[in-house]
N, C-alpha and C positions, 0 to 999 in steps of 0.2 A: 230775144232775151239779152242778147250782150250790146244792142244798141241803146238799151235799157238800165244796163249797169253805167255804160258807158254815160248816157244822158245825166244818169244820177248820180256821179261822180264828179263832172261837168260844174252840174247846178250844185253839187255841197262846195267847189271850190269857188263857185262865183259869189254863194253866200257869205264865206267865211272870208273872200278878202270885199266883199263890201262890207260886213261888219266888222272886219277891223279897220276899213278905212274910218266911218263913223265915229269909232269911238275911238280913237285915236285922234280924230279931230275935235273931236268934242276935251277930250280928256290930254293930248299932249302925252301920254305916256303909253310907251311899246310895252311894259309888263302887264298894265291894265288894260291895255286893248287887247292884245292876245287873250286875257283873261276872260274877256268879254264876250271877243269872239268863238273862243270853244265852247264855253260854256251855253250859250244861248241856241244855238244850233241844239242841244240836248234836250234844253228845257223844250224849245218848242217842238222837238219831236213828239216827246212825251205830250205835250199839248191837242199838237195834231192825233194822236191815237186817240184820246176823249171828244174830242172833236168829230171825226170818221166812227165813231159807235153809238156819238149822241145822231148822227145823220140816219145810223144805222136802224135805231127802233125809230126814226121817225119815218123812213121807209115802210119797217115792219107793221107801225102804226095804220100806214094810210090802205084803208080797205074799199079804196071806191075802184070799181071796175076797170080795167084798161080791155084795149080790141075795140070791133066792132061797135059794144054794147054800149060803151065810153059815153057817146054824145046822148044816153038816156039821162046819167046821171051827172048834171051838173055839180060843179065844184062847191 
């Protein structure tokens, strides 16, 4: 578990300084790239949760056998 905090603290830091390298390249300004880089980290968590539930009923969706049986019913 705390390898797990740790990895994912890791990769929020590695995101948020490639996003503000980007935009701060693109843009030339530290207020708007900090701006940029907080904020976007947010949006796309929220993104990723609708993402991870639309995968979710397509999971719940899919009713073809797994095990054994599997190789009866083609895809």
């Amino acid at each position: 578990m705390q390898r797990d905090i740790i990895k994912t603290l890791t990769y929020l830091c590695l995101h948020l300084t490639v996003g503000f390298t980007v935009a701060y390249v693109m843009t030339g300004s530290l207020a708007l790239a900090g701006g940029i880089a907080l904020v976007e980290p947010c949006i796309n968590a929220v993104a990723f949760w609708f993402h991870e539930r639309a995968w979710k009923r397509l999971d719940a969706a899919d009713t073809r056998p797994s095990g054994p049986l599997a190789a009866l019913y083609p895809a």
